[in-house]
C-alpha positions as CSV (number, residue, x, y, z in Angstrom):
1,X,0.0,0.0,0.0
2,X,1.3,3.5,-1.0
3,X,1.8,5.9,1.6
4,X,0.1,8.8,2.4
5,X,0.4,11.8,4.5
6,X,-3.4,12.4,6.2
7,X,-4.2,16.3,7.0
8,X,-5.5,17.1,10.9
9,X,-5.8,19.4,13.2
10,X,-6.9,19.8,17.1
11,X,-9.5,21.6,17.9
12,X,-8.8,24.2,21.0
13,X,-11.1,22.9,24.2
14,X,-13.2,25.4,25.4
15,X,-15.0,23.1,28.2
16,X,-13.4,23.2,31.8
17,X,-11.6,19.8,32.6
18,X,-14.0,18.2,35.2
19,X,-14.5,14.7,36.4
20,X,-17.2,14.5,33.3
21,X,-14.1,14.2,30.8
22,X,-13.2,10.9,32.6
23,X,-14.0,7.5,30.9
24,X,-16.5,5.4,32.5
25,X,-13.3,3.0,33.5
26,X,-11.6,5.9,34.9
27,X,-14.5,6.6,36.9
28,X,-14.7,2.9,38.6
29,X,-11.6,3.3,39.4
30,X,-11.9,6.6,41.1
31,X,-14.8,5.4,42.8
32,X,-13.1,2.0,43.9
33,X,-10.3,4.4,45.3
34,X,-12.2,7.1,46.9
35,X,-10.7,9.8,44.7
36,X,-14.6,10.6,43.3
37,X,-17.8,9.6,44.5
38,X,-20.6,8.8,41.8
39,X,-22.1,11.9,43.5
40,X,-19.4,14.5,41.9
41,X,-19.5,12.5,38.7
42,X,-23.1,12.8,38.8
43,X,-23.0,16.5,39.6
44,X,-19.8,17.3,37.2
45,X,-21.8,15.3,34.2
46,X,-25.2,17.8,35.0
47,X,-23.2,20.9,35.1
48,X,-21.6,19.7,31.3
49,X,-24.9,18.9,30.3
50,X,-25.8,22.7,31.6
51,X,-23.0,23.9,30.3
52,X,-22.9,22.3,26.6
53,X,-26.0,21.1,25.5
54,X,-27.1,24.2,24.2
55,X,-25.1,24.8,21.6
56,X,-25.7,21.0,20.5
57,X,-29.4,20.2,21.6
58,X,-28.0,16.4,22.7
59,X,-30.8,15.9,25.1
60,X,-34.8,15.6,24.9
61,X,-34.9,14.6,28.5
62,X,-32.4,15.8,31.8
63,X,-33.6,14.4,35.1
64,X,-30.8,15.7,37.6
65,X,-32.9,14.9,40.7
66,X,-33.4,11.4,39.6
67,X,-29.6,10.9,38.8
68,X,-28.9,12.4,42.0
69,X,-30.8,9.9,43.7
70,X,-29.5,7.1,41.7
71,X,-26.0,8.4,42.8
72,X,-26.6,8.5,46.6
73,X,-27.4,5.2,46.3
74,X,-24.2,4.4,44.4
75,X,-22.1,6.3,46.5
76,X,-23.4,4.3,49.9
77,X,-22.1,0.9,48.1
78,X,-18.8,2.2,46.9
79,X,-18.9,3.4,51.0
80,X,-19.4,0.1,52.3
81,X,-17.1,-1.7,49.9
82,X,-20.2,-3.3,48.4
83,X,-20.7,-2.3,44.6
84,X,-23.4,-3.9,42.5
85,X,-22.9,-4.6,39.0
86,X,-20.0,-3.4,36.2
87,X,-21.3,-0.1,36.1
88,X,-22.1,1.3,39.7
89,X,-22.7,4.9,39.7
90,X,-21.3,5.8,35.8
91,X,-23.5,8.2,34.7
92,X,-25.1,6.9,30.9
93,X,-27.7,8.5,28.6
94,X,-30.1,6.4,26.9
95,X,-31.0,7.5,23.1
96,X,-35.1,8.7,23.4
97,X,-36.6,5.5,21.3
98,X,-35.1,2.5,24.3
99,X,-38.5,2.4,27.0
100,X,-37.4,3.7,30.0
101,X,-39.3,2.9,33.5
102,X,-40.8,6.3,34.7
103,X,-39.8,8.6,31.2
104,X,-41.8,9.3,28.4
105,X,-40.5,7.5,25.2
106,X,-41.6,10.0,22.5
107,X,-39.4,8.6,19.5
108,X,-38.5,12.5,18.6
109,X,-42.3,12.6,17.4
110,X,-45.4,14.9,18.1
111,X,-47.8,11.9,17.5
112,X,-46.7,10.2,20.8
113,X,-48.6,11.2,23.8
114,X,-46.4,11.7,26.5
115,X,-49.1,11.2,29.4
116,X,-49.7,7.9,29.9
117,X,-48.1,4.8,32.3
118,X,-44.2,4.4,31.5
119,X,-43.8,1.4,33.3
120,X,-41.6,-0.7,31.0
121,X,-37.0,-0.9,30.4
122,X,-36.2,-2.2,27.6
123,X,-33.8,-4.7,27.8
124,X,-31.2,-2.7,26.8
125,X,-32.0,0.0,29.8
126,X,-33.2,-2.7,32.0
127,X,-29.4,-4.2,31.9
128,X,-28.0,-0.5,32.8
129,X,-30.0,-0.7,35.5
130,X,-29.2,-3.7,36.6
131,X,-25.5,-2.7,36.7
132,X,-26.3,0.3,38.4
133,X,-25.3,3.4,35.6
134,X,-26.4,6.3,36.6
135,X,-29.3,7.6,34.4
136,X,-29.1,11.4,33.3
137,X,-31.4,12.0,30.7
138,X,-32.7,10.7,27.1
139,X,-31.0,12.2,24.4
140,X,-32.7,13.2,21.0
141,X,-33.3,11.2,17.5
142,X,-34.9,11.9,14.3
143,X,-38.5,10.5,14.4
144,X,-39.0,7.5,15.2
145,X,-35.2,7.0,14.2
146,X,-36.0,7.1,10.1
147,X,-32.9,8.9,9.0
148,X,-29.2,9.5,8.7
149,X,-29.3,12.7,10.8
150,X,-30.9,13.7,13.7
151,X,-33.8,16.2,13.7
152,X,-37.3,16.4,14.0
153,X,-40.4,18.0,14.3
154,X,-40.7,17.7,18.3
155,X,-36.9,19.0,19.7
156,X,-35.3,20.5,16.4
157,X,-32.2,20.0,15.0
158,X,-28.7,18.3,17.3
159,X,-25.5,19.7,16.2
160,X,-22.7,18.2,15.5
161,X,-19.6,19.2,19.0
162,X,-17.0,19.7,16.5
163,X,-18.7,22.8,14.4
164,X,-22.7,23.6,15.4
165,X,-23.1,24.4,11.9
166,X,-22.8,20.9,11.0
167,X,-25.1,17.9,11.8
168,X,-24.4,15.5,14.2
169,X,-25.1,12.5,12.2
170,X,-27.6,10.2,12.9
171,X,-30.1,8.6,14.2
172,X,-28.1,8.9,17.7
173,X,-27.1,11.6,16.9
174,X,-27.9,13.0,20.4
175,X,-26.4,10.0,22.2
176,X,-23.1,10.8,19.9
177,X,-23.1,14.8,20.8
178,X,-23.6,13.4,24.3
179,X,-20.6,11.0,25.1
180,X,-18.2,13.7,22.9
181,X,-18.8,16.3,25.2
182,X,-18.7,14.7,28.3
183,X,-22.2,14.8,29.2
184,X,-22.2,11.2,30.1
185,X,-19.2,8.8,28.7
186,X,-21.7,6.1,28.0
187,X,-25.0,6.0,25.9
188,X,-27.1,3.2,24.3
189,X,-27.7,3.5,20.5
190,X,-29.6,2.1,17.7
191,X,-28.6,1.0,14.4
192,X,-31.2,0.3,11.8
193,X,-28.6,1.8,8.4
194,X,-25.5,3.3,9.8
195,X,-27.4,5.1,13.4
196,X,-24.7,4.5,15.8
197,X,-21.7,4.2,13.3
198,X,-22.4,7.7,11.4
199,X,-22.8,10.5,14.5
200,X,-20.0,8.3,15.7
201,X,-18.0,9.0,13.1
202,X,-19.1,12.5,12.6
203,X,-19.0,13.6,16.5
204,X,-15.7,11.4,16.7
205,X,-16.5,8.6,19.2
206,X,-16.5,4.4,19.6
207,X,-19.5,2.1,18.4
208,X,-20.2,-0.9,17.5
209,X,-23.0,-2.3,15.9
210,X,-22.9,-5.9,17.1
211,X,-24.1,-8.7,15.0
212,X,-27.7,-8.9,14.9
213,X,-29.4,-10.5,17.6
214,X,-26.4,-10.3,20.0
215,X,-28.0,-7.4,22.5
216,X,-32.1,-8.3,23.1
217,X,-34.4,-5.8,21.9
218,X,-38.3,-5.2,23.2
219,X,-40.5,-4.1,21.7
220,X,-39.3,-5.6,18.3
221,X,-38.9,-2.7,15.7
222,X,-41.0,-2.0,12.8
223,X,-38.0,-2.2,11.2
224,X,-37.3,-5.9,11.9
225,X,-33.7,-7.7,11.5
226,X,-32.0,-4.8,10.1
227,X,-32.4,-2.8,13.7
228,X,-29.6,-3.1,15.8
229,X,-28.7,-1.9,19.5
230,X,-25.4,-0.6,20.4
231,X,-22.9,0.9,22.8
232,X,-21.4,4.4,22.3
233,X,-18.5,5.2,24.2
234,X,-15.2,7.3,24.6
235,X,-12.8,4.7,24.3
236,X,-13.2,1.1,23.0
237,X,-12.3,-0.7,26.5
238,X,-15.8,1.2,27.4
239,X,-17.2,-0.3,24.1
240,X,-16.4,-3.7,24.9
241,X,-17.7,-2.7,28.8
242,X,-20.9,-2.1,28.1
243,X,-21.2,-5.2,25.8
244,X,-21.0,-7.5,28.6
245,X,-23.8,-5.5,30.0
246,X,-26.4,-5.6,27.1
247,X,-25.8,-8.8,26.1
248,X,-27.2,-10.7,28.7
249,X,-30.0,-12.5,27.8
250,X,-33.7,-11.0,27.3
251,X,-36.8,-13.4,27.2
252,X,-38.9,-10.8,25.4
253,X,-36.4,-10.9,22.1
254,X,-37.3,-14.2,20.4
255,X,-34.7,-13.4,18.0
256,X,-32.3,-12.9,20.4
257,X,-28.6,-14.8,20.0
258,X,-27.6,-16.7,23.7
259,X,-25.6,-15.3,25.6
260,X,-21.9,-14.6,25.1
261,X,-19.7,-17.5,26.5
262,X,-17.0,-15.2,27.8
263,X,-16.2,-11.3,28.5
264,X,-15.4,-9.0,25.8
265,X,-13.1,-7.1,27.7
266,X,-11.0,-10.3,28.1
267,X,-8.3,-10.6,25.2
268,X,-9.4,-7.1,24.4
269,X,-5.5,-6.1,23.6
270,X,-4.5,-9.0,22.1
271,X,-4.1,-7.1,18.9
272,X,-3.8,-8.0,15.4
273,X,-0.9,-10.2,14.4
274,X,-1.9,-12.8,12.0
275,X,-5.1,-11.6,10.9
276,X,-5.9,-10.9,7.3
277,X,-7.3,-7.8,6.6
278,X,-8.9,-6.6,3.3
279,X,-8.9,-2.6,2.4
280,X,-12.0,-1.2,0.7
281,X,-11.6,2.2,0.4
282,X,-15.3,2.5,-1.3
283,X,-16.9,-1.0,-1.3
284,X,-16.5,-1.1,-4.9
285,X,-19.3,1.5,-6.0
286,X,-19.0,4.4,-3.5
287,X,-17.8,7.7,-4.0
288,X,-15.2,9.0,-1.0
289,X,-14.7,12.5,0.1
290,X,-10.5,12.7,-1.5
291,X,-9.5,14.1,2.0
292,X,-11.3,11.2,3.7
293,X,-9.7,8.9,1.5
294,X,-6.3,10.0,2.3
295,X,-6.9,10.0,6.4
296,X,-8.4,6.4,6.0
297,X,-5.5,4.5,3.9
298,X,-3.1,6.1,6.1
299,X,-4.9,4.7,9.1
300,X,-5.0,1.3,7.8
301,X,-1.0,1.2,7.6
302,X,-1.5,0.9,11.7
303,X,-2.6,-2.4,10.7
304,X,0.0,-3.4,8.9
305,X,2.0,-2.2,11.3
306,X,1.0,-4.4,14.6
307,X,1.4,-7.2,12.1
308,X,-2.0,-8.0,10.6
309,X,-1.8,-8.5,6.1
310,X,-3.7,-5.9,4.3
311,X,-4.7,-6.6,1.1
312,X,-6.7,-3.7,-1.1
313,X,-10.1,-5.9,-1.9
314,X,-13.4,-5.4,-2.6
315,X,-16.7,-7.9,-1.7
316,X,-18.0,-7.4,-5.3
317,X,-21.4,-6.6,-4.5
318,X,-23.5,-4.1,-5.8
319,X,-24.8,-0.9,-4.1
320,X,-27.8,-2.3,-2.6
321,X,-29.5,1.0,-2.0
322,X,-33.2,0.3,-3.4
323,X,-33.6,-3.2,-2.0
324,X,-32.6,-1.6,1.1
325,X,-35.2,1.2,1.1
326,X,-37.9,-1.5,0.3
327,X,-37.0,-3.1,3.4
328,X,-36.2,0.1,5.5
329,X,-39.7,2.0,3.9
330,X,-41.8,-0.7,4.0
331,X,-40.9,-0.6,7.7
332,X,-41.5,3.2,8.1
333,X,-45.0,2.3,6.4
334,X,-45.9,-0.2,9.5
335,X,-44.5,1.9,12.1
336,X,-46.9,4.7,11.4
337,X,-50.1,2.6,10.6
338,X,-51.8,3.4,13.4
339,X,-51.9,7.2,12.8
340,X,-54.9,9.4,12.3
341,X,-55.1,11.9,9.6
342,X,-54.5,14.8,11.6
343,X,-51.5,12.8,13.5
344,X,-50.1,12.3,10.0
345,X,-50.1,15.5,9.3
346,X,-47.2,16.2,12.2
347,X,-44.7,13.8,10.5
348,X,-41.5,14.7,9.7
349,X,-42.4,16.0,6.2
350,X,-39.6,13.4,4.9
351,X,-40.9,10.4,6.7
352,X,-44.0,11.2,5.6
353,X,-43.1,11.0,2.4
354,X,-41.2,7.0,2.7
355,X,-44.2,6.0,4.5
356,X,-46.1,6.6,1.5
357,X,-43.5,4.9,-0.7
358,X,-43.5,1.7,1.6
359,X,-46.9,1.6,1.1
360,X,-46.8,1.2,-2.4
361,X,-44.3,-1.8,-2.6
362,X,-45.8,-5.3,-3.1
363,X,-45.1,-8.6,-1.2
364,X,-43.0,-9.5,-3.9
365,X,-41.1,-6.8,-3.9
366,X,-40.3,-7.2,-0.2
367,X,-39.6,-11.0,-0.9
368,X,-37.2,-9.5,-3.7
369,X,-35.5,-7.3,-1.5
370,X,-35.1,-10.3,0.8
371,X,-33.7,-12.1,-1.5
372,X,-31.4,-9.7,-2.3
373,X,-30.2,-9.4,1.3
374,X,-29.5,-13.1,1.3
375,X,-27.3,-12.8,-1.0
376,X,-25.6,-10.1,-0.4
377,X,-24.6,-12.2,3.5
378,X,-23.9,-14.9,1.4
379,X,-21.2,-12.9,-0.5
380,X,-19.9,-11.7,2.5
381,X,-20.0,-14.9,4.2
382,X,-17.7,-16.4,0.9
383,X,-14.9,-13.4,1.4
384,X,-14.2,-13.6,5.3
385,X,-13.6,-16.8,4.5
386,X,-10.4,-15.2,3.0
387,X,-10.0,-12.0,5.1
388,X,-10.8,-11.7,8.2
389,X,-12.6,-8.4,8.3
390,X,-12.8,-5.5,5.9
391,X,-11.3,-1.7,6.8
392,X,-13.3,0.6,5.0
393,X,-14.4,4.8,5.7
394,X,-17.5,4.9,8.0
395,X,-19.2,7.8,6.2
396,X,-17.5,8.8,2.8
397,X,-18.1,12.9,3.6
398,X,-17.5,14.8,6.6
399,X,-20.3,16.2,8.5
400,X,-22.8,18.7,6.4
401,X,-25.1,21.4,7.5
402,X,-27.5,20.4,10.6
403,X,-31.1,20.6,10.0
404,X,-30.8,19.4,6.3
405,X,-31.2,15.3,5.4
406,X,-28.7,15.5,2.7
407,X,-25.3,18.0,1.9
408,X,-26.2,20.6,-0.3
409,X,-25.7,19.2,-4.3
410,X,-26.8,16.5,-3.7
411,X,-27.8,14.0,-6.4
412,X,-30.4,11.6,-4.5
413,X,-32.7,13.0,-1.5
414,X,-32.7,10.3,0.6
415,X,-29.8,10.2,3.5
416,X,-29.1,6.7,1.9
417,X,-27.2,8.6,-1.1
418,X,-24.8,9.7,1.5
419,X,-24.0,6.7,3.8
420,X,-23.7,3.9,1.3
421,X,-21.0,2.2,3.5
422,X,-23.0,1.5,6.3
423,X,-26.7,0.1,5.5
424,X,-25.4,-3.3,3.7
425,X,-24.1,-4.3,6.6
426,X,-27.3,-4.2,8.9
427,X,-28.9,-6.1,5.9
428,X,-26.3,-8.6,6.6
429,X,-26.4,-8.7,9.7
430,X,-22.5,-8.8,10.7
431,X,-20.7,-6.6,13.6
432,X,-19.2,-3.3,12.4
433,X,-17.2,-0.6,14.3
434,X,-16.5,3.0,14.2
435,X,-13.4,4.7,15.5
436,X,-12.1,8.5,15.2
437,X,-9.1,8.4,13.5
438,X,-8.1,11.3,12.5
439,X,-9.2,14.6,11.6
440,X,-10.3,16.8,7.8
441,X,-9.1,20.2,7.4
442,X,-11.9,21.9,8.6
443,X,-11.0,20.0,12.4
444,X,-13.8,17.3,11.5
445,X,-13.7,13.9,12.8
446,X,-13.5,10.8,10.3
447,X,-14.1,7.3,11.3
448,X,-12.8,3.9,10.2
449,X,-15.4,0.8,9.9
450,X,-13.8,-2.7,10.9
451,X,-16.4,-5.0,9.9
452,X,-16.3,-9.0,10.4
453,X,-18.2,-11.8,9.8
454,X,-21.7,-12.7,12.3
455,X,-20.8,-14.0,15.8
456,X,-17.1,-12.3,15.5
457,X,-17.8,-9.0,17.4
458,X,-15.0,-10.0,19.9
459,X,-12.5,-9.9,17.0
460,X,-14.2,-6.8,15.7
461,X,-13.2,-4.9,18.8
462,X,-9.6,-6.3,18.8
463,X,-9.2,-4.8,16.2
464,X,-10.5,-1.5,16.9
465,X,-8.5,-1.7,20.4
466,X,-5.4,-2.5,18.2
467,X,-5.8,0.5,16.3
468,X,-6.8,3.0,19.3
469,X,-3.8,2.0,20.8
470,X,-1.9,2.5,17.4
471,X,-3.2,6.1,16.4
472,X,-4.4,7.2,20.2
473,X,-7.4,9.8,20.3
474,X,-6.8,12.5,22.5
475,X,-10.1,13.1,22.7
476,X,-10.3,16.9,23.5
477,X,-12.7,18.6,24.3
478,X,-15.0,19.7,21.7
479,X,-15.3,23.1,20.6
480,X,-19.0,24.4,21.6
């Protein structure tokens, strides 16, 4: 592989250093010391939130007295010497379509009442609790998670930490803006086309979405087996944390994969000797921002470096965009079917719109697009039979105007057009990660994709450990 020379820059922080910049591991270990108490985490973490979150719009939902309260608690175990759980007293945001036990779950939409019983976690949250995080708000989404970036009708538009003028990315886009400013070093995701890996990317944070089936899910989304759950996180020792958390088991997910049969923080550092890794810089059919391009080969050399092969390949598929939106529409179609007229009329004027185009596609054509998708995993499932995983960009631009669903110019007016390099990989299913690595010009973040093959997420996050400790992110703070 040639070799390349990748601009960057660091942005100046303009955040005071607080206990709110540590990493959730940082924090257990403060707490298990007596250096912090979950209380001034707690208290640090509301005061970023008060501090930040207007310039971003990252949360629909702050509860400070109910994080308080959840911290007191925390901060009597740590006391005793008697912690409960992996997570005891790290405060965590949870992304404003996961049920949560005594919030409102409006799904960034007017047409969702928020007076009525909240009386259910979902497993995702449930497991959180469980461990103990710390619970300090619900953070925003497009409605009912539908797009690339993250706006919508009920809290606005959520800008991006790095430059307000940009988006955020999306769906999680709040959850993202969150956990890059501090205002929480955990948050739960969802990834139905690219929702944790693109604001990841874009805000310059750690994902994965695991393979599917692998964290439970209740209720099942509208979207069906292309909807994912997932960590977002500072580091990707936190990323691998919080998997051990959400995935233990869920009855209520009949599609749910059993358990894990070890930790994925165990063997996290093993790195990446021996591996065989294949470089796609654009799958084969996607068109990559030149600047982008540059940062990511360069990247990929750490690989070769800690002594993994990298060979430039492609899968050899096609972009699968329209079977995708038959799948992805069709289920924006069912998740609004219960709608009035007049509740109609308060859509997102863009989710409107796919609803109506789901509508119109046949059983056939879903079969079609299923079809499709079955391929498509089989392909993949032939090359990591060669290589195993594939580097490629997360999102082939950097991050555009906020409140707009595509860059200006652009050819196609779905957020699809943009984000080709994410979506085929929820239709097949298989574990994909996002990490910052490095920086554009205009002080943007860019992110790498490691994908693998179903059931390898452990290997997945090798990997992406291997190249954070390769090219480390400083992670400063963000300029708001």
């Amino acid at each position: 592989m040639s070799e390349t020379t990748a601009p960057s820059t660091t942005p100046t922080p303009v955040t005071t250093p607080s206990a709110a910049d540590l990493t959730a591991t940082e924090m257990l270990e403060a707490f298990a010391s007596g250096q912090l108490s979950p209380v001034e985490a707690t208290e640090a973490t509301l005061e970023r939130i008060a501090e930040a979150d207007p310039a971003v719009n990252a949360f629909c939902l702050v509860d400070g007295e109910h994080a308080l309260l959840q911290a007191r608690d925390s901060e009597r175990r740590w006391q005793r010497g008697q912690s409960v759980g992996r997570l005891d007293g790290v405060p965590t945001s949870i992304k404003d379509i996961f049920l949560t036990r005594d919030w409102p779950t409006l799904r960034g939409s007017r047409t969702v009442c928020p007076d009525q019983s909240w009386t259910v976690d979902a497993p995702a949250v449930a497991r959180m609790r469980e461990h103990n995080a710390v619970f300090v708000g619900k953070t925003t989404t497009p409605e009912l998670a539908w797009k690339g970036v993250t706006d919508s009708p009920l809290t606005g538009a959520t800008r991006n930490p790095w430059e307000t003028t940009r988006t955020a990315g999306g769906s999680s886009g709040g959850a993202a803006a969150a956990v890059a400013l501090g205002m929480a070093p955990l948050a739960i995701g969802t990834d139905g086309g690219g929702s944790v890996r693109i604001p990841a990317a874009f805000c310059g944070i750690c994902t994965l979405k695991p393979t599917y089936g692998r964290i439970p899910h209740y209720p099942a989304s509208p979207f069906g087996t292309l909807a994912h759950a997932g960590p977002m996180t500072t580091t990707v020792t936190e990323t691998a944390l919080m998997m051990d958390v959400l995935c233990e088991p869920d009855s209520r997910d009949w599609s749910a994969l059993p358990p894990p049969s070890g930790s994925f923080v165990e063997g996290l550092d093993a790195g990446v000797r021996g591996l065989r890794l294949a470089y796609s810089p654009d799958l084969g059919f996607a068109t990559v921002d030149s600047e982008i391009a540059e940062i990511v080969a360069e990247a990929v050399r750490a690989f070769e470096e800690a002594g993994a092969s990298v060979e430039r390949a492609d899968p050899g598929f096609d972009d699968p965009v329209e079977d995708f939106h038959v799948l992805w529409f069709s289920g924006a179609a069912k998740s609004t079917d219960h709608l009035t007229d007049a509740q109609r009329e308060l859509l997102d004027p863009g989710l409107a719109q796919v609803c109506r185009q789901g509508l119109d596609y046949s059983a056939q054509d879903y079969l079609e697009a299923t079809d499709t998708r079955m391929k498509l995993g089989q392909r993949m499932g032939a090359f990591h039979e060669t290589y195993d995983l594939l580097l490629t960009p997360t999102v082939p631009i950097p991050a555009f105007e906020a409140d707009a669903e595509v860059p200006a110019g652009s050819t196609t007016p779905r957020w699809t057009g943009w984000t080709p390099l994410s979506y085929p990989f929820n239709m097949t299913q298989q574990p994909a990660a996002s990490v910052p690595c490095g920086f554009t010009s205009d002080g943007l973040p860019v992110g790498l994709q490691i994908v693998g093959p179903r059931h390898s997420d452990a290997r997945v996050l090798r990997a992406a450990r291997a190249f954070e400790r390769a090219r480390p992110w400083n992670r400063p703070a963000a300029t708001v």
